[in-house]
FITORFI-23870 format. One record per residue (C-alpha): residue in one letter; x, y, z. Coordinates in Angstrom, 3 decimals, always signed. Layout:
// residues N
(r A,(X,Y,Z)),
...
This chain:
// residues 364
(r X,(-25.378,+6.691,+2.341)),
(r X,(-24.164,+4.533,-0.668)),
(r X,(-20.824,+4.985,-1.379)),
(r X,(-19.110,+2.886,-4.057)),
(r X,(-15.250,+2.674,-4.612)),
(r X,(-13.745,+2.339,-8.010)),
(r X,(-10.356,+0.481,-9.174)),
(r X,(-8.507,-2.182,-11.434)),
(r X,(-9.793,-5.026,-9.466)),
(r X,(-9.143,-7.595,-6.889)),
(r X,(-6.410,-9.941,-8.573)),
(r X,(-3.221,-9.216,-7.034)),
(r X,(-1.814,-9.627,-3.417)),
(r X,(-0.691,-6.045,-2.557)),
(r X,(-1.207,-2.338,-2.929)),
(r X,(-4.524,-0.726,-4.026)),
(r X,(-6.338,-3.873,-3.639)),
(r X,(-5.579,-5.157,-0.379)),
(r X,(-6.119,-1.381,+0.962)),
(r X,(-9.454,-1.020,-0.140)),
(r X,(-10.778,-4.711,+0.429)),
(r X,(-9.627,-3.956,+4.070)),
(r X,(-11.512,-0.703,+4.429)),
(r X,(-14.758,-1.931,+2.595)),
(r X,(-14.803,-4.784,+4.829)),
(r X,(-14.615,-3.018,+7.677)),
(r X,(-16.787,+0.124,+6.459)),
(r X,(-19.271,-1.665,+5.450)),
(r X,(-20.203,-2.453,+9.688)),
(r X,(-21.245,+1.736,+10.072)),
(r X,(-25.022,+1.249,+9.763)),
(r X,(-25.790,+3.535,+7.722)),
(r X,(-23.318,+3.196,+4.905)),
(r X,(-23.964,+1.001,+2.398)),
(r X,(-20.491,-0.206,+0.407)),
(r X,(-20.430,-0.890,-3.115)),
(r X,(-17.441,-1.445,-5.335)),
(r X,(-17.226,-1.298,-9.283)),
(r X,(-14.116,-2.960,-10.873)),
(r X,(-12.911,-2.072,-14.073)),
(r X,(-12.203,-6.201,-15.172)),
(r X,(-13.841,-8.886,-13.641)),
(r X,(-10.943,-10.040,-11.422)),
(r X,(-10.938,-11.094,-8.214)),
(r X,(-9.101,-13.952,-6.721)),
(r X,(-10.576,-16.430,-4.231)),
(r X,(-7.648,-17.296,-2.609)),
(r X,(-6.627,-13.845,-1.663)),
(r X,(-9.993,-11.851,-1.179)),
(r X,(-13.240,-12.481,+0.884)),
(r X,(-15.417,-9.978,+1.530)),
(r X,(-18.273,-9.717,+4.004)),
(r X,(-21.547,-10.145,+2.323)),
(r X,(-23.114,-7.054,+2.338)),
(r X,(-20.572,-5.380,+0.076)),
(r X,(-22.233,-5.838,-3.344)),
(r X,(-19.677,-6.074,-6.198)),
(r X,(-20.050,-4.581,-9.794)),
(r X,(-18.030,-5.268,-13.134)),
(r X,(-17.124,-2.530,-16.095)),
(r X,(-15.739,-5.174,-18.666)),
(r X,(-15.222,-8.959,-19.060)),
(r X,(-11.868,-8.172,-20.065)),
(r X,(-9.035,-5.535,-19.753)),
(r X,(-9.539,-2.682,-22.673)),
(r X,(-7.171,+0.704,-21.958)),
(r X,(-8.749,+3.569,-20.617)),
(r X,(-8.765,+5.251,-23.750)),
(r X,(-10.522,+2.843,-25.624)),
(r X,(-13.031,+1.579,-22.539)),
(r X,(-13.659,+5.784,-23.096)),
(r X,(-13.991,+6.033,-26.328)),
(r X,(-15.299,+2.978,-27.819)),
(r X,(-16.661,+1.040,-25.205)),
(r X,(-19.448,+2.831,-23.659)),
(r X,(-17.353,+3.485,-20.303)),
(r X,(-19.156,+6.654,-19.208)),
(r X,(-22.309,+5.125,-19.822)),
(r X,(-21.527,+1.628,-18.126)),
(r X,(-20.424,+3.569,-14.906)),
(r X,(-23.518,+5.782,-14.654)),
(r X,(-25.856,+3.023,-15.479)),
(r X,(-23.734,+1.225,-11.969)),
(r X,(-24.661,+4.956,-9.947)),
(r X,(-28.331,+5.259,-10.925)),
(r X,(-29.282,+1.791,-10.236)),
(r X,(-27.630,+1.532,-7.160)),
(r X,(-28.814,+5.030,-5.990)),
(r X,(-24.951,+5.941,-5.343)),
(r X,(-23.748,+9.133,-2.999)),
(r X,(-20.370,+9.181,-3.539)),
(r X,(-17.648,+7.775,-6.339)),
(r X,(-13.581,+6.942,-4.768)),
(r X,(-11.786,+6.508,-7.680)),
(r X,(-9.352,+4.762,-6.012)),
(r X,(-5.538,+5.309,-8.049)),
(r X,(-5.193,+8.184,-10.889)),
(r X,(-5.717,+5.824,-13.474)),
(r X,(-9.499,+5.935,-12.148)),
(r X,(-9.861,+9.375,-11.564)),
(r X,(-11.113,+10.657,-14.993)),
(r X,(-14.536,+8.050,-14.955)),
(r X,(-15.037,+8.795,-11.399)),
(r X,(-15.253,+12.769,-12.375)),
(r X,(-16.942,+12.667,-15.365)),
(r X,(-19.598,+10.357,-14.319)),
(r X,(-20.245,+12.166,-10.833)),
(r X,(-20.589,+15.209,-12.339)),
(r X,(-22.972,+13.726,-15.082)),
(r X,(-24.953,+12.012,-12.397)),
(r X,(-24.751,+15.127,-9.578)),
(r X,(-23.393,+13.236,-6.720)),
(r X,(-19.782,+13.758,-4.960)),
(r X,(-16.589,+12.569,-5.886)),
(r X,(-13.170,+11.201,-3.933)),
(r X,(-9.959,+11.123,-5.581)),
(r X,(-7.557,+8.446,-3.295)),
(r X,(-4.224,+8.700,-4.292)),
(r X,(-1.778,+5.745,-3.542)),
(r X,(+1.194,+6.506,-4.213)),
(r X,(+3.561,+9.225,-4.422)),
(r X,(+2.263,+12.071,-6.549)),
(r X,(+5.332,+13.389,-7.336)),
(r X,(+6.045,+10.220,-9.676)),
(r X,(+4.476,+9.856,-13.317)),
(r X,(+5.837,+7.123,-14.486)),
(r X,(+3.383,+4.126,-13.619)),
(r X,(+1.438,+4.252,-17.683)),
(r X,(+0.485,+7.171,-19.813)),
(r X,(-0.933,+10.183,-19.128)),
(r X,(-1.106,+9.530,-14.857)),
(r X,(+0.276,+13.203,-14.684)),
(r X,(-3.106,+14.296,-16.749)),
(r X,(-5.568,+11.728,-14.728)),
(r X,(-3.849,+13.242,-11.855)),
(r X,(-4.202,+16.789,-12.789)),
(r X,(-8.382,+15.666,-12.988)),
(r X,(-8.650,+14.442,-10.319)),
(r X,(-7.135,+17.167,-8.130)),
(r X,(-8.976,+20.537,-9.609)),
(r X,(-12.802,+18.669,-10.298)),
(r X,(-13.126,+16.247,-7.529)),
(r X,(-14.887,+17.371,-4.525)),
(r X,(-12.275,+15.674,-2.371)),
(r X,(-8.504,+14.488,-2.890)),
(r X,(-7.399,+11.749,-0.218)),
(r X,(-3.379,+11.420,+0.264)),
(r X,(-1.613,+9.000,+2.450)),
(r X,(+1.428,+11.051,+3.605)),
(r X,(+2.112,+14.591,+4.716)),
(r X,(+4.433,+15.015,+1.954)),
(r X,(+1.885,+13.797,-0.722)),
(r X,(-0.590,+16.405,+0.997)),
(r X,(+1.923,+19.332,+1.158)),
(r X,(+1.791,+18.614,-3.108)),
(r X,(-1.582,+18.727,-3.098)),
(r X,(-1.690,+21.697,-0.859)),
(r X,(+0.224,+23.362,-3.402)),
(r X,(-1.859,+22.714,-6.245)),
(r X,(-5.263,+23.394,-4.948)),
(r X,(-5.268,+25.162,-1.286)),
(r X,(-9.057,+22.743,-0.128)),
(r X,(-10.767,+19.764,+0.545)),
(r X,(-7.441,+17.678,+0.442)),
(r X,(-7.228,+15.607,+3.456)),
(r X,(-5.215,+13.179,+4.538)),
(r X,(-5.808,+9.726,+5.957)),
(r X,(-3.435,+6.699,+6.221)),
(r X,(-3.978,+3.103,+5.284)),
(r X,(-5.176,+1.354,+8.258)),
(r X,(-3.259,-2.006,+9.989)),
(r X,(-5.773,-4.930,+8.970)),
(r X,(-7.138,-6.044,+12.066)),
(r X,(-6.996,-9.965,+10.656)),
(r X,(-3.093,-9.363,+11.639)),
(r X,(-3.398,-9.562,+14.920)),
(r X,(-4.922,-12.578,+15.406)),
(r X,(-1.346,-13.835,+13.596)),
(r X,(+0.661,-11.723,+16.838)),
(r X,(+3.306,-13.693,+18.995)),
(r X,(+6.158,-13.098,+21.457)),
(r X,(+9.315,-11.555,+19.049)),
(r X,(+11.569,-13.396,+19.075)),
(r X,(+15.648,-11.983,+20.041)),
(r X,(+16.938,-14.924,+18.915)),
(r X,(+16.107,-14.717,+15.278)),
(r X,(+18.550,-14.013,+12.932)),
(r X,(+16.478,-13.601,+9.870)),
(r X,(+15.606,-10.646,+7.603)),
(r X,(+11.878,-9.821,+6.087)),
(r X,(+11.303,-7.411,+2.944)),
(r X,(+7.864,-7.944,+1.321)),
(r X,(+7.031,-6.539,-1.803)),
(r X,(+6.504,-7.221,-5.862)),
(r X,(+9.534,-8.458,-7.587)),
(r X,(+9.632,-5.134,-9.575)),
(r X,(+12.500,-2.303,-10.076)),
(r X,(+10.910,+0.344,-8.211)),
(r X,(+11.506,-2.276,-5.052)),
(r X,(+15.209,-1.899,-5.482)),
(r X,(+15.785,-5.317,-4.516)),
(r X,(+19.479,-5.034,-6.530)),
(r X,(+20.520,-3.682,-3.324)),
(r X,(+19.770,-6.354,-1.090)),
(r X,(+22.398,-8.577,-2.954)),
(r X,(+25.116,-5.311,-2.536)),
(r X,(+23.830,-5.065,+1.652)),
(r X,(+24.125,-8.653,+2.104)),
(r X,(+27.578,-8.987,+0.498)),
(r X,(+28.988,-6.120,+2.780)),
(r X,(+27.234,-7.506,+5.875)),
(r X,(+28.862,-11.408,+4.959)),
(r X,(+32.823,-9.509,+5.200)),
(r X,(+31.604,-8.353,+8.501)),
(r X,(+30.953,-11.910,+10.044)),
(r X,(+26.949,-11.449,+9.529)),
(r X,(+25.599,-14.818,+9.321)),
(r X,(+21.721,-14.315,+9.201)),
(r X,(+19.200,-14.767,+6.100)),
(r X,(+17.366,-12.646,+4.133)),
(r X,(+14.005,-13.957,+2.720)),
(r X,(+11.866,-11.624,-0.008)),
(r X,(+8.061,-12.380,-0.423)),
(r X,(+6.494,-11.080,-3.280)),
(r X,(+6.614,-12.113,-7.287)),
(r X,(+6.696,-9.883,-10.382)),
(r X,(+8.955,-9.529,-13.557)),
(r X,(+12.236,-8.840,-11.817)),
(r X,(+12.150,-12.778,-10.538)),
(r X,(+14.869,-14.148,-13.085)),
(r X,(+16.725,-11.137,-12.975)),
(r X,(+17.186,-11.513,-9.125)),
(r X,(+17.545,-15.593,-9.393)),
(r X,(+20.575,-14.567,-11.863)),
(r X,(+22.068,-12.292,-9.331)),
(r X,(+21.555,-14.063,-6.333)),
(r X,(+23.343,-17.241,-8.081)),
(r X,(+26.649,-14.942,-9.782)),
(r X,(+26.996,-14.043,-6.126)),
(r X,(+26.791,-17.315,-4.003)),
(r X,(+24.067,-16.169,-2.355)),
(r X,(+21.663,-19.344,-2.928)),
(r X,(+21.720,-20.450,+0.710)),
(r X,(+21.435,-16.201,+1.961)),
(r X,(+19.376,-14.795,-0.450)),
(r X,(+15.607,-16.474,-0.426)),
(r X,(+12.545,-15.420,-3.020)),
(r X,(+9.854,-17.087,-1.260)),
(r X,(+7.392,-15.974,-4.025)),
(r X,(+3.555,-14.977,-3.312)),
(r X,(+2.212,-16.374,+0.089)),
(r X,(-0.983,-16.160,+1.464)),
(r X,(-0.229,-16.469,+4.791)),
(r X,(+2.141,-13.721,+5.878)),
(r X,(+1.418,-12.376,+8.770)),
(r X,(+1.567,-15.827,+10.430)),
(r X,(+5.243,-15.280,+9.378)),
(r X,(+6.466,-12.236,+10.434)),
(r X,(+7.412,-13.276,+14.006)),
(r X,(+9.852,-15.714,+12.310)),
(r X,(+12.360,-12.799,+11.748)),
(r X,(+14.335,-10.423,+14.051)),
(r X,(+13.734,-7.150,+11.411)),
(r X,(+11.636,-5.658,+8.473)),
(r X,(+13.632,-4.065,+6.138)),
(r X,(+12.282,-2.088,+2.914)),
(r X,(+14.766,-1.280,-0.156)),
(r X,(+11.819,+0.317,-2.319)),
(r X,(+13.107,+3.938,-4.357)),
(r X,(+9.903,+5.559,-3.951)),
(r X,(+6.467,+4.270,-2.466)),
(r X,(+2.634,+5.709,-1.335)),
(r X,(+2.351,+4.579,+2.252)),
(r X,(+4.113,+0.974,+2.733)),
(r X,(+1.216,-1.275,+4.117)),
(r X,(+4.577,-3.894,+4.757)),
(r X,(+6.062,-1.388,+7.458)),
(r X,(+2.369,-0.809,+9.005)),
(r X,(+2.272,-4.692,+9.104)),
(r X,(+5.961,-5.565,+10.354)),
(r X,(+5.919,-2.734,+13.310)),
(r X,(+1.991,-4.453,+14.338)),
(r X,(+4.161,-7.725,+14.144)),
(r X,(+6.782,-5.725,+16.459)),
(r X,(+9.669,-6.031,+14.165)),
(r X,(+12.297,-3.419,+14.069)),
(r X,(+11.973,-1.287,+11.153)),
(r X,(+14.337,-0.295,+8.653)),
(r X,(+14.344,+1.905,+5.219)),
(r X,(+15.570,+4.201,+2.964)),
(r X,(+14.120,+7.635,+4.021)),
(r X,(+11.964,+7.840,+0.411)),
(r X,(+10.024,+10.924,-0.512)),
(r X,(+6.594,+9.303,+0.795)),
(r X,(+5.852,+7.344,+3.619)),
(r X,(+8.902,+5.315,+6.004)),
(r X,(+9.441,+8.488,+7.654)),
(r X,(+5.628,+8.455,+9.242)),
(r X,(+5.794,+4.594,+10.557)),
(r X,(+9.521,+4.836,+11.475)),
(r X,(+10.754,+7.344,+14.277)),
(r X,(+14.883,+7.028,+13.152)),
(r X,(+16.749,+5.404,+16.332)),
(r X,(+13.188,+4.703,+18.096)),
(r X,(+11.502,+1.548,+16.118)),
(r X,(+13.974,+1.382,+13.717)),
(r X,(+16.191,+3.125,+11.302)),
(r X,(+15.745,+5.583,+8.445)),
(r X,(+18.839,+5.746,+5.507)),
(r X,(+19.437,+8.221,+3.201)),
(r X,(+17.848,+6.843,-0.146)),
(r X,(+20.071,+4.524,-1.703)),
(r X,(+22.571,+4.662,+1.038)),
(r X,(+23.813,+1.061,+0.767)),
(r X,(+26.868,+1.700,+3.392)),
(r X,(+24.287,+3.232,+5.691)),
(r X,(+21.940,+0.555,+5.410)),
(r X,(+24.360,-2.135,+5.912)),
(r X,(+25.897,-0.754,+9.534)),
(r X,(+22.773,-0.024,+10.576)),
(r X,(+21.628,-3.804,+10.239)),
(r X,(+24.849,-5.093,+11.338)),
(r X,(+24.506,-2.749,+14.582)),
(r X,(+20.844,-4.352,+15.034)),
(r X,(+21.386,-7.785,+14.094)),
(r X,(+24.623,-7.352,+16.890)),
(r X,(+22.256,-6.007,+19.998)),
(r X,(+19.615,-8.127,+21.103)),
(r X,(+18.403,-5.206,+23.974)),
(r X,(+18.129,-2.937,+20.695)),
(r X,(+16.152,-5.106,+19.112)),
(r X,(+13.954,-5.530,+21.707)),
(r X,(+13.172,-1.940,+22.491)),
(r X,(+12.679,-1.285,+19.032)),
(r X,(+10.670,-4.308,+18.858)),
(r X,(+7.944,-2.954,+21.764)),
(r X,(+8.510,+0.763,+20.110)),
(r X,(+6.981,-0.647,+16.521)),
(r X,(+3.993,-2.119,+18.676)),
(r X,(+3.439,+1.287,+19.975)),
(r X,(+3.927,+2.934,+16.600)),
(r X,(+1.195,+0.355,+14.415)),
(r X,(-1.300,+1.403,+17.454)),
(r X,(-1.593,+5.244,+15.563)),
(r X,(-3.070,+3.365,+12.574)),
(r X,(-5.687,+1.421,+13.785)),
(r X,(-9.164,+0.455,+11.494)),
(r X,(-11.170,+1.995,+13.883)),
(r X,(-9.185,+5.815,+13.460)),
(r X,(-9.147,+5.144,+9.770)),
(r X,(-12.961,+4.215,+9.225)),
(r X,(-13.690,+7.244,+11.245)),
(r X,(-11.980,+9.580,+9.269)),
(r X,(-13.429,+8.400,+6.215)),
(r X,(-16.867,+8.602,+7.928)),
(r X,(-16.076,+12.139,+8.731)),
(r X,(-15.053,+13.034,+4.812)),
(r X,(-18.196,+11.399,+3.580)),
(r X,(-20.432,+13.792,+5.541)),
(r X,(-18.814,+16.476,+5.136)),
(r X,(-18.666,+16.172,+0.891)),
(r X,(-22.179,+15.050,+0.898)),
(r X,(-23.080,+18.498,+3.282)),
(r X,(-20.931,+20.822,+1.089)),
């Protein structure tokens, strides 16, 4: 079976990208699947991507034309069916909304099967124009929908009542090769994620100016880059926070870092399915998180490996830390319960149930 998986591109550090180059790497080892993988730019970055060499690797376009043009003017359709025929393709994941109208079109021109994967939460249109519309294709011609929450599949539930299924992104098995002891006596803070609104990061410089009148004397150090950067740098220095408040920027070694810090916390308003809780409870870091419409609330059992806030509940969120940061048994039981948690998300579950979805399209 040749299946090939269709999105942006491999340039950036988190989200779609990393998600897919994680399954295709490990997909690719079923023996009789054959992975292929179109991207709509040519744009993949060395530093952050390797893939095993049996994944062959396609390109639409040189550079990045809008979907309505690439459509329209640039022979899009055509370009993506010439990539099927040659390579004898079974099945088309158009991996994000954005990606759903080619993968439809062109797998209905060609007569094989098509997967819609949706990564984030479906209730949300505000990403670029006309997601509600790519979304709407995607749900009522594909001849699968993929969702990454229970919430995002009660949605699609709703809208069409079959072949929606849901299947989570998978820990990346590289992490635990980066594993060690957690450490109690770390009084550090995580939060990984693009420097971007929809993190919320704002409210990390409210938390951590409640938690500093309350004695707290720990760190808080943010990984990720994006346009918010000066923004935050302005903030962090009208507060005092310099020495408190870290933007470590993009770094290519994270996992090796996690057991540096005594808890994960995300601020985000809305996500898909956070691969950075997945990653800090396989690190065994207690958890924490605003309870958003999609996703914390299936990696984090509230009081178990961590601690689920109502969304934007800044007060909340700062006790709870405080409270965590103040017991070191706490944070050690909540430590070993994150281990057990990460173990329900394993590659080996999560290439299985795509195995399952590709027989059962390509049978229907």
């Amino acid at each position: 079976m040749n299946v090939c998986f269709f999105l942006a591109g491999f340039l950036k550090p988190g989200g779609i990208e990393r998600v897919v180059s994680i399954l295709i790497n490990n997909l690719c080892k079923e023996q009789d699947i054959k992975v292929f993988c179109l991207c709509y730019n040519k744009s993949i970055n060395a530093e952050l991507y390797h893939f095993n060499t049996s994944i062959h690797i396609g390109y639409l376009f040189e550079d990045t034309p809008s979907m309505t043009n690439a459509i329209l003017r640039r022979s899009a359709i055509k370009k993506v069916n010439k990539f099927i025929k040659n390579n004898k393709i079974d099945v088309i994941i158009g991996c994000g909304a954005l990606y759903y109208p080619l993968s439809v079109i062109c797998a209905k021109l060609t007569g094989i099967k098509s997967i819609c994967w949706e990564h984030t939460n479906p209730t949300t249109n505000c990403d670029y124009r006309f997601q509600k519309q790519c979304r709407q294709i995607g749900l009522f011609f594909s001849n699968a929908n993929v969702v990454l929450s229970r919430k995002a599949l009660d949605f699609y539930n709703k809208k069409r009542k079959k072949n929606n299924y849901l299947i989570y992104n998978p820990v990346d098995p590289d992490l635990y090769n980066y594993i060690q002891k957690y450490d109690s006596n770390s009084s550090r803070i995580i939060s990984v994620g693009r420097l971007v609104k929809v993190k919320n990061y704002d409210a990390v410089i409210s938390i951590v100016n409640a938690l500093l009148k309350d004695g707290w004397t720990g760190t808080w150090d943010i990984y990720g880059d994006g346009p918010e950067r000066t923004h935050l740098e302005r903030l962090i220095l009208e507060n005092g926070l310099s020495d408190i408040v870290n933007l470590m920027g993009n770094s290519n070694s994270i996992y090796s870092l996690y057991h540096q810090y005594s808890m994960l916390v995300l601020t985000s308003n809305y996500e898909g399915f956070p691969m950075v809780l997945l990653e800090g409870a396989a690190s065994g870091l207690p958890l924490i998180s605003f309870d958003i419409e999609t996703g914390p609330n299936e990696i984090i059992i509230d009081e178990k490996n961590g601690y689920l806030l109502k969304p934007n509940d800044l007060d909340g969120m700062t006790k709870r830390i405080q409270e965590l940061s103040n017991d070191d048994m706490l944070r050690k039981t909540m430590s070993n319960e994150s281990i057990n948690m990460a173990n329900n998300f394993t590659i080996q579950q999560i290439v299985k149930k795509w195995r399952i979805l590709f027989d059962e399209i390509c049978k229907s």
